[in-house]
C-alpha positions as a LaTeX table, in Angstrom:
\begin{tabular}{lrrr}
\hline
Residue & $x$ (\AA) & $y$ (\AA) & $z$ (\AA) \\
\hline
Unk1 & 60.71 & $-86.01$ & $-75.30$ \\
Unk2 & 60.49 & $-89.75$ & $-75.09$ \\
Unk3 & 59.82 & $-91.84$ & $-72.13$ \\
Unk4 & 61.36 & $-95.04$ & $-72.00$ \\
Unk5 & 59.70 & $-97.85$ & $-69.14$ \\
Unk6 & 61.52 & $-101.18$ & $-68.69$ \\
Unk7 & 59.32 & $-104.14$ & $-68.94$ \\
Unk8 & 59.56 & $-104.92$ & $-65.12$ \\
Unk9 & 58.61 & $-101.65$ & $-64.15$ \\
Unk10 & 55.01 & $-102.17$ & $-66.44$ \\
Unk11 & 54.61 & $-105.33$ & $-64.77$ \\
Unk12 & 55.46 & $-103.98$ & $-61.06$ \\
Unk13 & 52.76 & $-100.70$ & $-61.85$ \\
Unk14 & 50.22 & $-103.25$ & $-62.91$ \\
Unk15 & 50.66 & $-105.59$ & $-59.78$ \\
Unk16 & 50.26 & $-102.41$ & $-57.65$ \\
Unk17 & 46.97 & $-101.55$ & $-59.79$ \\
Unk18 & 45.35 & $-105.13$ & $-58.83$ \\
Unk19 & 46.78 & $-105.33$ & $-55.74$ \\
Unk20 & 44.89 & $-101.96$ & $-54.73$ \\
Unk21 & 42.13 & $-102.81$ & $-56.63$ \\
Unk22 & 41.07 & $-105.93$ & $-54.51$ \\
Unk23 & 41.27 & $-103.35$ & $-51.54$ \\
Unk24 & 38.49 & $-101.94$ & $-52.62$ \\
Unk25 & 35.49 & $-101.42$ & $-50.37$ \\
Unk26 & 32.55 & $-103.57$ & $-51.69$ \\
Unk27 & 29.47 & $-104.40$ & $-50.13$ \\
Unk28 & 29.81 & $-107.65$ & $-47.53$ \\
Unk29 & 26.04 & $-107.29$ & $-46.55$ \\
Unk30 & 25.16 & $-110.39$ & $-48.97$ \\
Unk31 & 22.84 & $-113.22$ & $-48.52$ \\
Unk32 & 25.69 & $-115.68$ & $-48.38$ \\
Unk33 & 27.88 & $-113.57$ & $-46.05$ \\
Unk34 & 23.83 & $-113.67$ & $-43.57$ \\
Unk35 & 23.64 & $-117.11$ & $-43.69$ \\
Unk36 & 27.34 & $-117.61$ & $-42.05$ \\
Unk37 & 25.74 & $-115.57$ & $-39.31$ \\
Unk38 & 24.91 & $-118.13$ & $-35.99$ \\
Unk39 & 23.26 & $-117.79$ & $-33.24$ \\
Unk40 & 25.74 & $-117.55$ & $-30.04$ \\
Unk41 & 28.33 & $-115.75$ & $-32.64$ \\
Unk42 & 29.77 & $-112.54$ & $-30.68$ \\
Unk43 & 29.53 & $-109.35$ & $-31.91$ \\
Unk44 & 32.80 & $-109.40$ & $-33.14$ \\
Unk45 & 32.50 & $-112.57$ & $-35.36$ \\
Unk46 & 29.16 & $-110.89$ & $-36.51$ \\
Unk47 & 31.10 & $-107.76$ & $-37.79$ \\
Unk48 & 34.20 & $-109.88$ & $-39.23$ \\
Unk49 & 31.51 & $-111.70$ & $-41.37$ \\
Unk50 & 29.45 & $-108.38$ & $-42.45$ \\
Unk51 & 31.76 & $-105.35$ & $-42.02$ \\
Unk52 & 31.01 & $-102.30$ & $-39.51$ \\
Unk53 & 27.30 & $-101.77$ & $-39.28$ \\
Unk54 & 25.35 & $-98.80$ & $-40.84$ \\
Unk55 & 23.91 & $-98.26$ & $-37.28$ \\
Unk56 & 23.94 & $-99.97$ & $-33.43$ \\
Unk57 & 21.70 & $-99.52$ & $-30.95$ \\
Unk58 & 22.71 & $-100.88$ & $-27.34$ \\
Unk59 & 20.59 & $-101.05$ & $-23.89$ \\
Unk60 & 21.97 & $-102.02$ & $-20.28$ \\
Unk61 & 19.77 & $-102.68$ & $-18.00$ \\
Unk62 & 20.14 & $-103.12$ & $-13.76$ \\
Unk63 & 17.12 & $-105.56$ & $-13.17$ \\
Unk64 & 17.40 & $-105.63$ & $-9.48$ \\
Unk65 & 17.09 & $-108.93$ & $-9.27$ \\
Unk66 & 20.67 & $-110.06$ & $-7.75$ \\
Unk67 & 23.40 & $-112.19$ & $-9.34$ \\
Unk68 & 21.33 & $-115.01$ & $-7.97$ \\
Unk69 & 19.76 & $-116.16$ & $-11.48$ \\
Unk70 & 22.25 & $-114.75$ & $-14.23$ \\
Unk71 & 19.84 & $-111.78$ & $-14.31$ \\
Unk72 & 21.49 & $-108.45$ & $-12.32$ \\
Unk73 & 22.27 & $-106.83$ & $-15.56$ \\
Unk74 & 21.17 & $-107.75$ & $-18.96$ \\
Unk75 & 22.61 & $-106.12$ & $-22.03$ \\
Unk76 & 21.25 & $-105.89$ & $-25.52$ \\
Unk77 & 22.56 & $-104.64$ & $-28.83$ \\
Unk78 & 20.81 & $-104.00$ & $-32.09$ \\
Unk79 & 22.93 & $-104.03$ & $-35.11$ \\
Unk80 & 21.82 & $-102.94$ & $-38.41$ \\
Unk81 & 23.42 & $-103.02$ & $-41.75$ \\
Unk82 & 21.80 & $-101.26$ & $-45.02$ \\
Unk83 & 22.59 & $-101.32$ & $-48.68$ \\
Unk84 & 20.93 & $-100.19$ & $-51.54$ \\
Unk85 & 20.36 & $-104.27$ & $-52.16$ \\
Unk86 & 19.53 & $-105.26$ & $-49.25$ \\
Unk87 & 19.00 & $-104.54$ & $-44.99$ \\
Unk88 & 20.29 & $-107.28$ & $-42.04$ \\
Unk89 & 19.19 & $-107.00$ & $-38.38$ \\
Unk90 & 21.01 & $-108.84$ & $-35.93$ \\
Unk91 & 20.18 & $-108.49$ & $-32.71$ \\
Unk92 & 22.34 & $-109.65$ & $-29.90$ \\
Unk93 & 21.81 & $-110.75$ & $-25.73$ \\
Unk94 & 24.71 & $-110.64$ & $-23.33$ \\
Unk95 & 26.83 & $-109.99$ & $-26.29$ \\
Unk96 & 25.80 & $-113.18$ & $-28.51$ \\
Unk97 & 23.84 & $-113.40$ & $-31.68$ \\
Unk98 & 20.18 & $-113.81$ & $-30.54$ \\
Unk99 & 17.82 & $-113.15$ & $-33.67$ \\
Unk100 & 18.45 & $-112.08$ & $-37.44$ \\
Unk101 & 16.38 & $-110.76$ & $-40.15$ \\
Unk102 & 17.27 & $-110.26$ & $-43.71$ \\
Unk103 & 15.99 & $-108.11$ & $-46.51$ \\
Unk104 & 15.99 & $-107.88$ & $-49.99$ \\
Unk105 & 15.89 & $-104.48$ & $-51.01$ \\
Unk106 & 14.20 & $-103.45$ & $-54.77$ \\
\hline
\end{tabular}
């Protein structure tokens, strides 16, 4: 039994093959990708730069204070991303990028 494949149908199954191979997951925790990281980014930006975190960490707390000063409620999230490479920290205050840390893993 012989199977015969037109040239355009090679060329269409090998489009599809680097097509889905650039949809491949790969690591977006890299020093370069950090360093786009600002402070006053929002979370979102933060995770469009980095992909999902490995873990997040978030605290609300009612200070008592009044609306007075800004400072009824303050919010804080801690956002953590971990590769065998390396480890980012980024932690953020009312929702924007307040401090980051980066590690090199070995």
């Amino acid at each position: 039994m012989s199977i015969n494949f037109s040239k355009q149908s090679v060329i269409g199954f090998i489009m599809i093959v680097v097509l889905l191979s650039g949809c491949a997951t790969t690591p977006r925790l890299t020093y370069t990708n950090f360093n786009r990281v600002k402070a006053g980014m929002t979370e979102e930006e933060v995770i469009g730069i980095l992909g999902e975190p490995t873990k997040v960490t978030s605290v609300n707390v009612d200070t008592g204070i009044g609306s007075l000063f800004g400072l009824d409620k303050l919010s804080g999230t801690n956002m953590i991303w971990n590769t065998e490479d390396a480890k980012a920290n980024v932690i953020f205050f009312k929702g924007k990028v307040k401090s980051t840390n980066f590690t090199n893993q070995f």
